[in-house]
C-alpha positions as CSV (number, residue, x, y, z in Angstrom):
1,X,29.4,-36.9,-13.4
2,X,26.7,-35.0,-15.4
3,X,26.8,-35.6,-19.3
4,X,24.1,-34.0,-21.7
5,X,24.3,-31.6,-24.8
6,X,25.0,-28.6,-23.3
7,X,28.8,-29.8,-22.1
8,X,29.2,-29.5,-26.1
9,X,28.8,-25.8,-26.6
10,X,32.2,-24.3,-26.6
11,X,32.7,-20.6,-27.0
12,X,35.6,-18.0,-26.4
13,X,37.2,-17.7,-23.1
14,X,36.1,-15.1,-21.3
15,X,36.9,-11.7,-23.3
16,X,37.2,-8.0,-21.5
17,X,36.4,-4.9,-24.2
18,X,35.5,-1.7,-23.7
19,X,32.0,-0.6,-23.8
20,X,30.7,1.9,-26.1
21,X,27.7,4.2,-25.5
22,X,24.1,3.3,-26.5
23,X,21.0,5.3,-26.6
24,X,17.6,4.2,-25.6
25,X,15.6,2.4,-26.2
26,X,18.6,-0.7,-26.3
27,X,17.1,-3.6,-28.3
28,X,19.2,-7.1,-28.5
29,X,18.5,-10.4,-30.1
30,X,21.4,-11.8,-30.4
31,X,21.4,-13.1,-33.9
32,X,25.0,-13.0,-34.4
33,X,26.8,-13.0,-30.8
34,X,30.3,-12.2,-32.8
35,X,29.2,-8.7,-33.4
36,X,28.3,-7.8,-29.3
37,X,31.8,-7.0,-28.4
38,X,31.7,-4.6,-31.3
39,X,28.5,-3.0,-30.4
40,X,30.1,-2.3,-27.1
41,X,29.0,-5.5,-24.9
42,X,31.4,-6.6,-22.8
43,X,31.9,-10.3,-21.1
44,X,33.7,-11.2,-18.3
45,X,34.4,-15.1,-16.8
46,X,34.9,-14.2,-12.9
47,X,34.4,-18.1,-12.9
48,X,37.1,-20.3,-10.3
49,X,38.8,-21.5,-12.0
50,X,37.5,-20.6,-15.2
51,X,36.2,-23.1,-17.8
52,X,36.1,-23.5,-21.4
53,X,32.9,-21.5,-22.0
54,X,32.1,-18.2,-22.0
55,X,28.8,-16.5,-23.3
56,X,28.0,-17.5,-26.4
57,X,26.0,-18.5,-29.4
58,X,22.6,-20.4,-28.9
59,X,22.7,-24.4,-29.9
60,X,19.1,-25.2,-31.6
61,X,20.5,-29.0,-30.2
62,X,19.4,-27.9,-26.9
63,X,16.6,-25.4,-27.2
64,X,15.5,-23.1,-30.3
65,X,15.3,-19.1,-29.3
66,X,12.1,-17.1,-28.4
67,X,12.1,-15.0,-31.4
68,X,13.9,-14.9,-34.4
69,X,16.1,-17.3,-36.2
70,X,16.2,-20.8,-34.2
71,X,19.9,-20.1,-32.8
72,X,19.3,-16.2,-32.2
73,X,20.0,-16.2,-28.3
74,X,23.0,-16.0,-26.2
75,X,23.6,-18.7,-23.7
76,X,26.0,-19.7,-20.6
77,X,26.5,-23.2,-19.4
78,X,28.2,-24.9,-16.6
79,X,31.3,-25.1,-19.0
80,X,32.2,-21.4,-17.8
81,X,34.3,-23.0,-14.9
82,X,36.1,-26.3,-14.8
83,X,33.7,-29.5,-13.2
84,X,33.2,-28.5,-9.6
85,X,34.1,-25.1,-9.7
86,X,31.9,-21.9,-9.0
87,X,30.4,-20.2,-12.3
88,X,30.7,-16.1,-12.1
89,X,29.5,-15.5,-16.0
90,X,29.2,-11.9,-16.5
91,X,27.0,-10.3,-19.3
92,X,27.1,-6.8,-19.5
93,X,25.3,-4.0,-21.8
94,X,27.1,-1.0,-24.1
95,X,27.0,1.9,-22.2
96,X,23.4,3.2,-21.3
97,X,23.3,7.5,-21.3
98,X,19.9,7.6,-20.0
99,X,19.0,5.1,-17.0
100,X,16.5,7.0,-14.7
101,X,13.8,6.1,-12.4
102,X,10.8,4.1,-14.5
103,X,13.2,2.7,-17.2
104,X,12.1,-0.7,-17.4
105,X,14.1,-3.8,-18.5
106,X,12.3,-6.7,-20.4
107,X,14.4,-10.4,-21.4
108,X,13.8,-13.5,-21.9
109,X,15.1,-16.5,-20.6
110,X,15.1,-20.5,-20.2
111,X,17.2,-23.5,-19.1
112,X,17.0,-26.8,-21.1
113,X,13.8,-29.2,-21.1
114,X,14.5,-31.4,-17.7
115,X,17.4,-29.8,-16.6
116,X,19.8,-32.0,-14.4
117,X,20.9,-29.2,-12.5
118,X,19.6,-25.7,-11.0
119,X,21.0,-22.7,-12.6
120,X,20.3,-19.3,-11.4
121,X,20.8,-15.6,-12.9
122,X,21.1,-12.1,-11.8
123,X,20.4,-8.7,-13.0
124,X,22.4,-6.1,-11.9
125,X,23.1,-2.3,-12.3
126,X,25.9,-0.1,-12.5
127,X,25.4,3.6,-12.6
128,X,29.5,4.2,-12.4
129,X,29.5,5.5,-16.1
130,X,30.9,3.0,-18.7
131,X,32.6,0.9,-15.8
132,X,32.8,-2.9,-16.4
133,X,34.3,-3.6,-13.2
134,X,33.2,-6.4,-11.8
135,X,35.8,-7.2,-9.2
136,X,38.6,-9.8,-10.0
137,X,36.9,-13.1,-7.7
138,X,33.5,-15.5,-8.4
139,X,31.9,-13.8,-5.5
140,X,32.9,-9.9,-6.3
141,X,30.7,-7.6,-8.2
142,X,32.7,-4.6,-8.6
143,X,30.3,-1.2,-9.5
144,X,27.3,-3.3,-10.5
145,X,26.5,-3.4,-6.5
146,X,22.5,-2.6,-7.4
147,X,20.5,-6.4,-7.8
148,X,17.7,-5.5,-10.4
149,X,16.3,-9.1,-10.3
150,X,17.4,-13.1,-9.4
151,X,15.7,-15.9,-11.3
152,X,15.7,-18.5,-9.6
153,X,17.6,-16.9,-6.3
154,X,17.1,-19.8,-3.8
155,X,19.0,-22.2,-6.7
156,X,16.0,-24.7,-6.4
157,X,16.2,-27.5,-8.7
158,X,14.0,-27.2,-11.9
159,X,13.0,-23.8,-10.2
160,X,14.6,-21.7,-13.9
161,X,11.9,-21.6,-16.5
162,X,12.2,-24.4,-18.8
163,X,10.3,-22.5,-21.5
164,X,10.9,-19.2,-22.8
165,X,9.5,-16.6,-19.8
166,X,9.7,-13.5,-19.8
167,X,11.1,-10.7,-17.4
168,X,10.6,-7.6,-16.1
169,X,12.9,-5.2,-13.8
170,X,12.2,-1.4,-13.6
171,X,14.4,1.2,-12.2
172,X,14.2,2.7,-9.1
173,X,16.2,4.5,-6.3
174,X,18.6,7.1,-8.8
175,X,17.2,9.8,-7.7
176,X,17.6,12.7,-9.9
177,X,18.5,11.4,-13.3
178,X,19.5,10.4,-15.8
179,X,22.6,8.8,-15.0
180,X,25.1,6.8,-17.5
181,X,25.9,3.7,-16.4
182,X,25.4,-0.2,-17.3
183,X,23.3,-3.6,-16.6
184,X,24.7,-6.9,-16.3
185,X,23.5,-10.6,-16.3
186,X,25.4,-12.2,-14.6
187,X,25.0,-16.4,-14.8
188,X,26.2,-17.2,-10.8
189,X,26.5,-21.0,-9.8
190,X,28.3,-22.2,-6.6
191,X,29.8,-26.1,-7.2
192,X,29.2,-27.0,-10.6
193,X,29.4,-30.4,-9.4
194,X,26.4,-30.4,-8.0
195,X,24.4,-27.4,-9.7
196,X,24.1,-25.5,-12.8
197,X,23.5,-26.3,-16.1
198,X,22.9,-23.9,-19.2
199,X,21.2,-20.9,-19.2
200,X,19.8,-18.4,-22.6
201,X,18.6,-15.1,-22.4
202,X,16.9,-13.4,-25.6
203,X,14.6,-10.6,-26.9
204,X,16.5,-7.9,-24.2
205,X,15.1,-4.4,-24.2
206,X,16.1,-1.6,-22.4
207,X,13.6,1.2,-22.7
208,X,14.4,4.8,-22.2
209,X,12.2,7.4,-19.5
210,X,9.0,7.6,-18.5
211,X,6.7,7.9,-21.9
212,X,4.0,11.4,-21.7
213,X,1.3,8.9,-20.2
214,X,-1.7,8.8,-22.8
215,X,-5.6,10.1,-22.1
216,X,-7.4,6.6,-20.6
217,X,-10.9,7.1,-21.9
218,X,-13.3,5.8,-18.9
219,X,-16.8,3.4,-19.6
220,X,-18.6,3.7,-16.9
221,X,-23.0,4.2,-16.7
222,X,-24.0,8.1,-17.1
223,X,-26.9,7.2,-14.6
224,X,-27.3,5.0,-11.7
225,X,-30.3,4.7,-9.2
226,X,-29.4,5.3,-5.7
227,X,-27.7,2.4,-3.7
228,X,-27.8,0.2,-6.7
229,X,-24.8,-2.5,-6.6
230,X,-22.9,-4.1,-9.4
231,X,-21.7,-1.0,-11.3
232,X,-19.0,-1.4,-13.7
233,X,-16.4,0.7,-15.0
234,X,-13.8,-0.1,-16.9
235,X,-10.7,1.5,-18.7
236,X,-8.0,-0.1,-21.4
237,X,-6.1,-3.1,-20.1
238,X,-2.2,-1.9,-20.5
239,X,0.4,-5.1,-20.0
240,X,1.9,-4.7,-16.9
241,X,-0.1,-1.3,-15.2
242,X,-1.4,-1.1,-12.0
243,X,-4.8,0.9,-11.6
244,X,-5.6,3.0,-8.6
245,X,-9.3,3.9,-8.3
246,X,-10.7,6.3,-6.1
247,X,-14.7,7.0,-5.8
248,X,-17.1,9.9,-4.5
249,X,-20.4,9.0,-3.0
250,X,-20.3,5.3,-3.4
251,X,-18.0,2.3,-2.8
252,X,-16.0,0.2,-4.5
253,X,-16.8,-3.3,-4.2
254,X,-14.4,-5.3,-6.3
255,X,-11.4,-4.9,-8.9
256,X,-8.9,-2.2,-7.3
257,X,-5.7,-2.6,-8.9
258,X,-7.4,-3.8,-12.1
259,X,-8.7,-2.0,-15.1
260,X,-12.0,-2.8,-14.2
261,X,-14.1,-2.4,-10.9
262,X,-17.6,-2.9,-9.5
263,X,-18.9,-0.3,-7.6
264,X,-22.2,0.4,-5.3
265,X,-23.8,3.7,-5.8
266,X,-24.5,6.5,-3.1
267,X,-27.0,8.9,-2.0
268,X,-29.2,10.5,-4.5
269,X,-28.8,14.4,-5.9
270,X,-25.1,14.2,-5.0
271,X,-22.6,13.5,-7.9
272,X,-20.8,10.3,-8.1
273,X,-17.2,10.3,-9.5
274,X,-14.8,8.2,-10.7
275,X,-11.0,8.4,-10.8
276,X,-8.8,5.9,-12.1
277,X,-4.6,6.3,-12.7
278,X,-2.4,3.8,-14.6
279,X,1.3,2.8,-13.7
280,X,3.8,0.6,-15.3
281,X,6.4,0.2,-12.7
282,X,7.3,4.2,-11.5
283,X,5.8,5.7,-15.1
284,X,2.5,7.2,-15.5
285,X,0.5,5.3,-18.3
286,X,-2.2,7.5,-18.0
287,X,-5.6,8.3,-15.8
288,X,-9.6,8.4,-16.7
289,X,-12.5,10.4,-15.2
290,X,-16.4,10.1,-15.2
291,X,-19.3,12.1,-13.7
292,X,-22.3,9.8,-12.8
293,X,-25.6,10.8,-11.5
294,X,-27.3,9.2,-8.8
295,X,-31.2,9.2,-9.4
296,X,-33.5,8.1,-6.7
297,X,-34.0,4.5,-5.6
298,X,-35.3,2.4,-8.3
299,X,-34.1,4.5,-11.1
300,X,-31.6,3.6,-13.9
301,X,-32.2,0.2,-13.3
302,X,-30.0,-2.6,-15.0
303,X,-30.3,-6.5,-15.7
304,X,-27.7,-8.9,-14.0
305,X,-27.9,-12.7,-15.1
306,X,-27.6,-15.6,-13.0
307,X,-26.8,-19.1,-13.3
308,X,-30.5,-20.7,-13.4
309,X,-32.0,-21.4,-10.0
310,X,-35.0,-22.7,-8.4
311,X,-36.7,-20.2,-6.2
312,X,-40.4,-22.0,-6.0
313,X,-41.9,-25.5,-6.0
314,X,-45.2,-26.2,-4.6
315,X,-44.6,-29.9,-5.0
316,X,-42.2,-30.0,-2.1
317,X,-42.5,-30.2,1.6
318,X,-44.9,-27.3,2.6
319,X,-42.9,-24.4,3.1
320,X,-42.8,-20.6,2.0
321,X,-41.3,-21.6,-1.1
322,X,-42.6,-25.1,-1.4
323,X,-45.6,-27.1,-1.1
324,X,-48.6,-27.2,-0.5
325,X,-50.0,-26.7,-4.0
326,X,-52.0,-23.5,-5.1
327,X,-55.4,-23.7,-4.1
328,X,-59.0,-21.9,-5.9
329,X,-60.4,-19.3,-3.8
330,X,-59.1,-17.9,-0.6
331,X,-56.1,-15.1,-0.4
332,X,-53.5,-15.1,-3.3
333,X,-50.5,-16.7,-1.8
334,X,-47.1,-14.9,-0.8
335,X,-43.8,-15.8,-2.3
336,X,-40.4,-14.6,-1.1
337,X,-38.2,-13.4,-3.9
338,X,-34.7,-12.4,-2.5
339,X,-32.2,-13.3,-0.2
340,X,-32.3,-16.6,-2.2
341,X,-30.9,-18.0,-5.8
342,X,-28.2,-15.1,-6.0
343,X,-31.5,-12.5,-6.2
344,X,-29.7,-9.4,-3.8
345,X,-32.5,-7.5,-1.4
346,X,-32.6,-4.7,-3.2
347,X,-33.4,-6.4,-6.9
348,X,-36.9,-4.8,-7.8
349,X,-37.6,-7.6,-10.4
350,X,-36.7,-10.8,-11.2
351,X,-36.6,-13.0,-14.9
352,X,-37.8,-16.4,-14.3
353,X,-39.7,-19.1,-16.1
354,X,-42.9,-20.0,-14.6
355,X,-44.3,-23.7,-15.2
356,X,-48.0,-25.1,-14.6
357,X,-48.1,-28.6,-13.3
358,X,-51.2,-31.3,-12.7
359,X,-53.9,-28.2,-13.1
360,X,-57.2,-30.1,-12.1
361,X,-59.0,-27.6,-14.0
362,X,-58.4,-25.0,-17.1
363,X,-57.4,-21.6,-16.0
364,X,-54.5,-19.1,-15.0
365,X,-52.1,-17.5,-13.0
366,X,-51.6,-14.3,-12.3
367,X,-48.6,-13.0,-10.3
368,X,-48.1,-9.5,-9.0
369,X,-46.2,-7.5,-6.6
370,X,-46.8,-8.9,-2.7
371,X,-47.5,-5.2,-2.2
372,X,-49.6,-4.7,-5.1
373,X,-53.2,-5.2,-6.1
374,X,-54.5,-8.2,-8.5
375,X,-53.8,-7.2,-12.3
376,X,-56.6,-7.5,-14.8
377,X,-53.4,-9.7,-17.1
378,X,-52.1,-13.3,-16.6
379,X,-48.8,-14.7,-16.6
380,X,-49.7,-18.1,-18.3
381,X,-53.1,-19.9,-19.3
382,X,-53.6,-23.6,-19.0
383,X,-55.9,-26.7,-19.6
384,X,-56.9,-29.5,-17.4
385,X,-53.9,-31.9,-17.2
386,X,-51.7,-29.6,-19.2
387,X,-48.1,-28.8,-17.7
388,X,-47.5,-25.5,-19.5
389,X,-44.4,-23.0,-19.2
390,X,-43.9,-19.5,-19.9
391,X,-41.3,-16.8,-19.8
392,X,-41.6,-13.9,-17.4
393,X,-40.7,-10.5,-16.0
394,X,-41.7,-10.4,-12.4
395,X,-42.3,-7.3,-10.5
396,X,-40.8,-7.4,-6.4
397,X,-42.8,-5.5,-3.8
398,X,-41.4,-2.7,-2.8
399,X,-41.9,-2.3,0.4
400,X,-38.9,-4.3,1.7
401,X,-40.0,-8.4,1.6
402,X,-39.0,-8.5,-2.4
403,X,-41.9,-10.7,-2.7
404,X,-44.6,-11.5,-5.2
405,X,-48.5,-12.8,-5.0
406,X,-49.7,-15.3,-7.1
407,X,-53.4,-15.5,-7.9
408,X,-55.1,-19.1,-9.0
409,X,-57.7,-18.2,-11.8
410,X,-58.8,-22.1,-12.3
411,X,-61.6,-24.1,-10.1
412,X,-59.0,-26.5,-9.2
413,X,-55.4,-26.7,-7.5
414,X,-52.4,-26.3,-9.3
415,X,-48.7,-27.0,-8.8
416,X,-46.3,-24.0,-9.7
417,X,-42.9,-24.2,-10.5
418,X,-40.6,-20.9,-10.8
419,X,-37.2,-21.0,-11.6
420,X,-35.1,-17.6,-11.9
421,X,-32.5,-16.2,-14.0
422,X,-31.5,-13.2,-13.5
423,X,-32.8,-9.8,-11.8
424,X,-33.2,-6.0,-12.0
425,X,-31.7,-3.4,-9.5
């Protein structure tokens, strides 16, 4: 047989009252669980046989609430039928005037730290007026024949929250509204001697219609180049929303659903657009719009970091990217710049450091385009024996490899090093 604090909280039986009408928004904290009947809550012990507990005042001895004074939420325990017996714990909310489609339902709730037993709890919705029926057995549910949500539906053990979580249920199916009716929570336990525990629900809110949705103001680039990847735009993060994008003359390549996506651009001279709406369960919370233009290729171009990355060594095995080291004289050598490093095929410069090792001779390096012509400019100047290093903006050829050239200006072979981080498109 089970024994732990909760088997101490004692509350009323089981009390029937009528329910009086509330407004919405409906906000409940339960500081002082006395007054609910009152305010037009009603509670109902369908439990067989029925217990010594009903619903009643949170014990800080077993868990504090989520908000509010330490013993400001209403709980249920196993108590609700004798040991053994099935627990049917009904919960249920003043009369509502104004439940439609999109009002959404928030609570909190918890079981105790290692619970020894699996609880579970449903929400459930009447729209049969101020009704309270519930039906007379453990297993009825009278009007409130709509399930809103189950935590915890499979009754798995330590599968109810044991730390304050929150929950959401939003209306759907009335149809033309609104309707007057009522929600219940109903704490629902087959064989106490085997499950259930103690249960505490807090911080309720029942909010009313959909709200006007407000204006989502869009950030997204006023110019792109043609075909250029790794756009972002982005509108307000709302708790709980749901974005649906939808684009002209380009693609979206990541983040539907979120408030922020990357998209790849389109053709040139034809206008880009953007279109994003927000939803919180069935409401509107608002929509965005942007106009971009698409210039040709290699306009509006942007910077895009990447983790550091070695793209050349000429003191490795012989290899486009490797050794053999830089010789004097002859053709300026080729190295490939894409494909490689996280550097995309269509980058059109790259941001690297670019190091000097062993020089046999003083000199420099210059390093240009693979489709270009030598420049009259160096990229870094050394001494005999001197391993040197320099920042550097490298230009790609663009004609397709993404490749530069890199001329030796000393007497005397060099080792280079280039290491990348980050690129241009």
């Amino acid at each position: 047989m089970r024994l732990f604090a909760s088997r101490l909280l004692l509350a009323a039986a089981a009390v029937l009252v009528s329910g009086s009408v509330a407004g919405q928004p409906l906000t409940q904290n339960f500081d002082d669980v006395s007054t609910l009947a009152g305010a037009g809550w009603t509670f109902v012990n369908n439990s067989n046989p029925a217990g010594t507990t009903g619903w009643f005042q949170g014990n800080t001895a077993v868990f504090s609430s989520q908000a509010g004074a330490a013993g400001s939420y209403i709980a249920a325990n196993l108590n609700g039928t004798t040991f053994g017996g099935n627990v049917s714990n009904w919960l249920i909310t003043p009369t509502l005037t104004s439940l439609q489609d999109g009002v959404v339902l928030t609570f909190y709730t918890r079981t105790e730290a290692s619970a020894p037993a699996a609880d579970r709890l449903e929400v459930r919705l009447s729209t049969n007026g101020s009704s309270a029926n519930v039906g007379a057995t453990d297993a009825s549910v009278g009007d409130f024949t709509t399930l809103l949500l189950t935590v915890n539906p499979t009754l798995t053990p330590a599968g109810y929250p044991a730390t304050w979580t929150l929950f959401t249920a939003t209306l759907s199916g009335i149809g033309a509204g609104p309707v007057t009716g009522r929600i219940a929570f109903r704490h629902v336990v087959p064989n106490s001697a085997s499950n259930a525990d103690v249960v505490g629900i807090d911080s309720v809110n029942i909010g009313g219609g959909c709200p006007p949705p407000p204006p989502l103001v869009m950030n997204a680039p006023t110019e792109v180049g043609a075909g250029s990847p790794n756009r972002v735009a982005s509108v307000a993060s709302i708790g709980g929303a749901t974005y649906a994008w939808t684009i002209t003359n380009g693609t979206i390549d990541s983040g539907q659903g979120t408030n922020q996506i990357t998209f790849t651009a389109g053709t040139a001279g034809t206008p880009l657009t953007l279109n994003v709406s927000a939803t919180v369960g069935l409401c509107p919370s608002g929509g965005g719009f942007a106009n971009v233009t698409v210039l040709p290729v290699g306009s509006a171009v942007q910077f895009y970091t990447i983790t550091p990355c070695r793209m050349v060594d000429t003191r490795d095995a012989p290899s486009p990217s490797g050794g053999p080291a830089l010789a004097t004289g002859g053709p300026d050598r080729p190295f490939p710049m894409v494909n490689r490093c996280g550097i995309p095929s269509g980058a059109s410069a790259v941001s690297a450091n670019v190091t000097v090792v062993n020089p046999g001779a003083p000199g420099n390096l210059a390093i240009y385009r693979r489709d270009g012509v030598l420049p009259g400019t160096s990229v870094i100047n050394f001494g005999v024996g001197q391993t040197r290093a320099s920042d550097a903006l490298l230009q790609l050829a663009l004609d397709g490899t993404g490749g530069v050239r890199v001329h030796n200006g000393s007497t005397a072979s060099v080792d280079l090093v280039i290491d990348v981080n980050g690129y241009f498109q």
